[in-house]
N, C-alpha and C positions, 0 to 999 in steps of 0.2 A: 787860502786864508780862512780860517773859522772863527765864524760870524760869533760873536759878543765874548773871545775869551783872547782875543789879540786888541792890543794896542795902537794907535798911528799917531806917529809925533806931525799934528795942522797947528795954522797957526798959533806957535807957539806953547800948544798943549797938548796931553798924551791925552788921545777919543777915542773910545772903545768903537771898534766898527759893528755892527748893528744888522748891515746887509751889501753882497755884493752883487753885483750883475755886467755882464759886458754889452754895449751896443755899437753899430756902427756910427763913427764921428767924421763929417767931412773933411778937417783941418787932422784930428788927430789920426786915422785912419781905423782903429778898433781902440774906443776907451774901456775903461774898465769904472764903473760908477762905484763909489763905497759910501753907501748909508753911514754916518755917525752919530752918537750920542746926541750932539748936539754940533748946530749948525746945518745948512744947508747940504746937498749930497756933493762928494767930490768925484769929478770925473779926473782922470792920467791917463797916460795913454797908456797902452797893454804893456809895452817892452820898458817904461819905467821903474827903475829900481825903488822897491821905498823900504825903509826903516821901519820893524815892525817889533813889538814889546807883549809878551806874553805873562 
């Protein structure tokens, strides 16, 4: 993913993502953390698919 020229449809709005990084998560097993514009950062888990808008 490259940080500030993709899109992520969150709650209900297209966020430019900002920054990414992965860490180990006890419940998801490796997330993947995405800095957005605005809001708080979202962590998924690594093997989830998401929708992304360039």
């Amino acid at each position: 993913m490259e940080r500030g020229t993709q899109r992520l449809r969150v709650w209900g709005a297209w966020l430019t993502v900002r920054s990414t990084h992965t860490e180990p998560c006890a419940t998801l097993g490796t997330a993947v953390v995405l800095g957005l514009d605005d809001g708080p950062p979202l962590r998924v888990q690594a093997t989830d698919p998401l929708s992304v808008q360039r």
